[in-house]
DRENMARDO-364328 format. One record per residue (C-alpha): x, y, z; residue number from 1; chain. Coordinates in steps of 0.2 Angstrom, whole numbers, plus 5000, padded with zeros to 4 digits. Layout:
BEGIN
{c1: X | c2: Y | c3: Z | nr: NUM | kette: A}
...
***
This chain:
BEGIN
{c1: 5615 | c2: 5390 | c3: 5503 | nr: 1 | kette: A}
{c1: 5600 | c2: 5404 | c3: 5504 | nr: 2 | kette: A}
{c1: 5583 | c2: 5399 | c3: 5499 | nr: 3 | kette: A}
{c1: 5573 | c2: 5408 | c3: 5487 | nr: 4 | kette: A}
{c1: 5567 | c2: 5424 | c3: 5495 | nr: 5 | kette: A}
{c1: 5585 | c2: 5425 | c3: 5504 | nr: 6 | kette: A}
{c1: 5597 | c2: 5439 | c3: 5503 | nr: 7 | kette: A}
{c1: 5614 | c2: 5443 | c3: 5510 | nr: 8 | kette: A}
{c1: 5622 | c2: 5458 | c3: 5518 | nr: 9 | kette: A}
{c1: 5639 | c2: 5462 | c3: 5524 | nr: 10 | kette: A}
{c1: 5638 | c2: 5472 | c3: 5541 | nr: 11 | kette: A}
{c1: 5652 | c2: 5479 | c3: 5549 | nr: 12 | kette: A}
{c1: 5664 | c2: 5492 | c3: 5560 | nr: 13 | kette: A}
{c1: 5661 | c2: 5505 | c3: 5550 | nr: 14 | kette: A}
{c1: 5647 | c2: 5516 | c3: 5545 | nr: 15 | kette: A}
{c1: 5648 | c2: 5512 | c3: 5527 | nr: 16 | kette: A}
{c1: 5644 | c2: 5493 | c3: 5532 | nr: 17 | kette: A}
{c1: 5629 | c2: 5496 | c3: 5543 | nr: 18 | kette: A}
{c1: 5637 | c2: 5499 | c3: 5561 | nr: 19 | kette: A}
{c1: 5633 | c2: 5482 | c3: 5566 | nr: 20 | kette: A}
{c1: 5615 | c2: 5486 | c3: 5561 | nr: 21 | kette: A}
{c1: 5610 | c2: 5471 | c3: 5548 | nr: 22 | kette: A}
{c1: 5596 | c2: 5483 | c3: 5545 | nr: 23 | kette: A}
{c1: 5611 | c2: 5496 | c3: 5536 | nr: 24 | kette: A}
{c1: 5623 | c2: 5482 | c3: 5529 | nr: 25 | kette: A}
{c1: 5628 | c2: 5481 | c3: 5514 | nr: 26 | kette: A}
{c1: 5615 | c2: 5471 | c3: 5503 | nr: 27 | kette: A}
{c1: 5623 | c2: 5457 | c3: 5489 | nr: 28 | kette: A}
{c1: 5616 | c2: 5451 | c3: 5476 | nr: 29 | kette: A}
{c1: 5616 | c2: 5434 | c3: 5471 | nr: 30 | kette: A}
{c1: 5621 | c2: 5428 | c3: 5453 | nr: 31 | kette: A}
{c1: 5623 | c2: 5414 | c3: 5445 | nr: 32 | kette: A}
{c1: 5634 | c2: 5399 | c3: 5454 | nr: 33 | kette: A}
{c1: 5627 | c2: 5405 | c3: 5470 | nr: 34 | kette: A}
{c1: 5641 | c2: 5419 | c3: 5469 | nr: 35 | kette: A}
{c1: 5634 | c2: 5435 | c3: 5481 | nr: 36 | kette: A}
{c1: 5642 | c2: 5452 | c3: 5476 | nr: 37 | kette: A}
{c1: 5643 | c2: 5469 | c3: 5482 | nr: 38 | kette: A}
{c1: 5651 | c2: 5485 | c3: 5477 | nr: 39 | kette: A}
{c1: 5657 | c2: 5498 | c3: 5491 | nr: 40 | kette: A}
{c1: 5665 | c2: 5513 | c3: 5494 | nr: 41 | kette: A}
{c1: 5677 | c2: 5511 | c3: 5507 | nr: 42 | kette: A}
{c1: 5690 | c2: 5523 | c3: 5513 | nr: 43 | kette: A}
{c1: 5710 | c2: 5519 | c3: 5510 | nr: 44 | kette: A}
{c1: 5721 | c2: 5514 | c3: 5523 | nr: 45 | kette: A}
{c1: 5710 | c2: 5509 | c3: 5534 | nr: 46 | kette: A}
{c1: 5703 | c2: 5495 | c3: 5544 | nr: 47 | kette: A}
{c1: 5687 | c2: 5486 | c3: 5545 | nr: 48 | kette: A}
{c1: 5679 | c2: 5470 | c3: 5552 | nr: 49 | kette: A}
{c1: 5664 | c2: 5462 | c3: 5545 | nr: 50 | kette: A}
{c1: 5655 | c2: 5448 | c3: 5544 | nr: 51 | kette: A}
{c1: 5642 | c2: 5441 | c3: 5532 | nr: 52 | kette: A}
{c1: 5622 | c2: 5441 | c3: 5537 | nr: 53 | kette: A}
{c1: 5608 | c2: 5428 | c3: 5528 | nr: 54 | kette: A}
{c1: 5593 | c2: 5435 | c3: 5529 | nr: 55 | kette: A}
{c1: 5574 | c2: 5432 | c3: 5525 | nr: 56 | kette: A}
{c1: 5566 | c2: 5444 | c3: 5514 | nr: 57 | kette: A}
{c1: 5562 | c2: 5461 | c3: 5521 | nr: 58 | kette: A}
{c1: 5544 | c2: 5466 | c3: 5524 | nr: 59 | kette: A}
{c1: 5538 | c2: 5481 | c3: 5527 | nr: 60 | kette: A}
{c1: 5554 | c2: 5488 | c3: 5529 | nr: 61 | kette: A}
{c1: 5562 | c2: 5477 | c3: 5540 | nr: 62 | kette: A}
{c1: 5576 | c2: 5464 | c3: 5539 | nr: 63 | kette: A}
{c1: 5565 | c2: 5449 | c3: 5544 | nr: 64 | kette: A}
{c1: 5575 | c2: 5432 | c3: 5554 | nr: 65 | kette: A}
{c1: 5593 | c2: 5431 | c3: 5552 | nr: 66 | kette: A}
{c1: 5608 | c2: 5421 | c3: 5554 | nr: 67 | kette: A}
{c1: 5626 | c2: 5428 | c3: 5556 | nr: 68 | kette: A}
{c1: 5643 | c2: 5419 | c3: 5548 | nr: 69 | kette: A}
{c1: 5650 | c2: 5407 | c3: 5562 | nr: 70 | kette: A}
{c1: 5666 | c2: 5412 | c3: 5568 | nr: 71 | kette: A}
{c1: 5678 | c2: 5425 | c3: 5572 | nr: 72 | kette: A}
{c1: 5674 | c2: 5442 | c3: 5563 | nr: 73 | kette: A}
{c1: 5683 | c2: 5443 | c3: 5547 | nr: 74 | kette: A}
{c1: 5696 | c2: 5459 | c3: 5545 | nr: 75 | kette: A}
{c1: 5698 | c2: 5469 | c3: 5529 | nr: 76 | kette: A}
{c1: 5714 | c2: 5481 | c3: 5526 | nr: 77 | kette: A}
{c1: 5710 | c2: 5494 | c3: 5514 | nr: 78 | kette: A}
{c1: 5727 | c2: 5500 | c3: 5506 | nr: 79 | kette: A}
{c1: 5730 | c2: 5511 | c3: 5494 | nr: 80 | kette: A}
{c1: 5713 | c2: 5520 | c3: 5486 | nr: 81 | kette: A}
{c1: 5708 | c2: 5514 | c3: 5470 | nr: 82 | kette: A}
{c1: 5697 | c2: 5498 | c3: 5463 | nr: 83 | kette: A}
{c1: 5698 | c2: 5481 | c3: 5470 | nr: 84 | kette: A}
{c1: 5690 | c2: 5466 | c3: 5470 | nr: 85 | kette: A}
{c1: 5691 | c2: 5456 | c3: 5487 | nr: 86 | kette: A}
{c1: 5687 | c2: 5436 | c3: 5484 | nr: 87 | kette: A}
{c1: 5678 | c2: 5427 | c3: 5501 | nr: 88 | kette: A}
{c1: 5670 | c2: 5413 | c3: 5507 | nr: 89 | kette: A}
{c1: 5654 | c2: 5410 | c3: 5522 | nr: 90 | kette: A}
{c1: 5666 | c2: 5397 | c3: 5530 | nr: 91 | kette: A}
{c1: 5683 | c2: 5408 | c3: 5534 | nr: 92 | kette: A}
{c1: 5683 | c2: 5419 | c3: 5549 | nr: 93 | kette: A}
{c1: 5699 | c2: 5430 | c3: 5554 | nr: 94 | kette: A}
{c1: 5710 | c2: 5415 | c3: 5560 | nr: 95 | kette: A}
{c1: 5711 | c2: 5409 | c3: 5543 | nr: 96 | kette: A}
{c1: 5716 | c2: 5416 | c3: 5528 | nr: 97 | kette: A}
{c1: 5710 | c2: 5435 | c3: 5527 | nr: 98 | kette: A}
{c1: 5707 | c2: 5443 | c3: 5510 | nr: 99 | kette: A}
{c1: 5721 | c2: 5454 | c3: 5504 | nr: 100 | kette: A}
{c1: 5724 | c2: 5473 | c3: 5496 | nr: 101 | kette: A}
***
């Protein structure tokens, strides 16, 4: 669970989710449940890997300490273009049961 002053990002293969860069990923926000969310714009019918990063607040511009999700890297599939809405968890990595399109 992130503490108060926490935030999560999803960084990744591609450019849209950072390049590896925590500092580009993907920021979530956090609503009620402790459920993180994002929105993105990712190409069809292509493939990314990612991961989930908890960071501290950023200050002066910069992501301060982090930790990345243990495990494998996770794999995304992007099918046909359109709307979807992709359902994860911190504890799954690749070997286990990858989200769907």
């Amino acid at each position: 669970r992130a503490r108060p002053g926490q935030c999560m990002r999803i960084v990744g293969s591609s450019k849209v989710l950072g390049g590896w860069d925590v500092s580009q990923g993907v920021q979530m926000t956090w609503s009620k449940g402790d459920i993180w969310q994002a929105c993105i714009q990712l190409p069809a019918e292509t493939v990314f890997h990612y991961k989930y990063v908890l960071c501290d607040s950023e200050r002066d511009g910069k992501v301060g300490e982090v930790m990345w999700q243990e495990g494998s890297n996770r794999l995304l599939a992007v099918g046909k273009e359109g709307a979807h809405e992709i359902r994860d968890f911190w504890g799954l990595g690749v070997d286990d049961s990858p989200p769907a399109l």
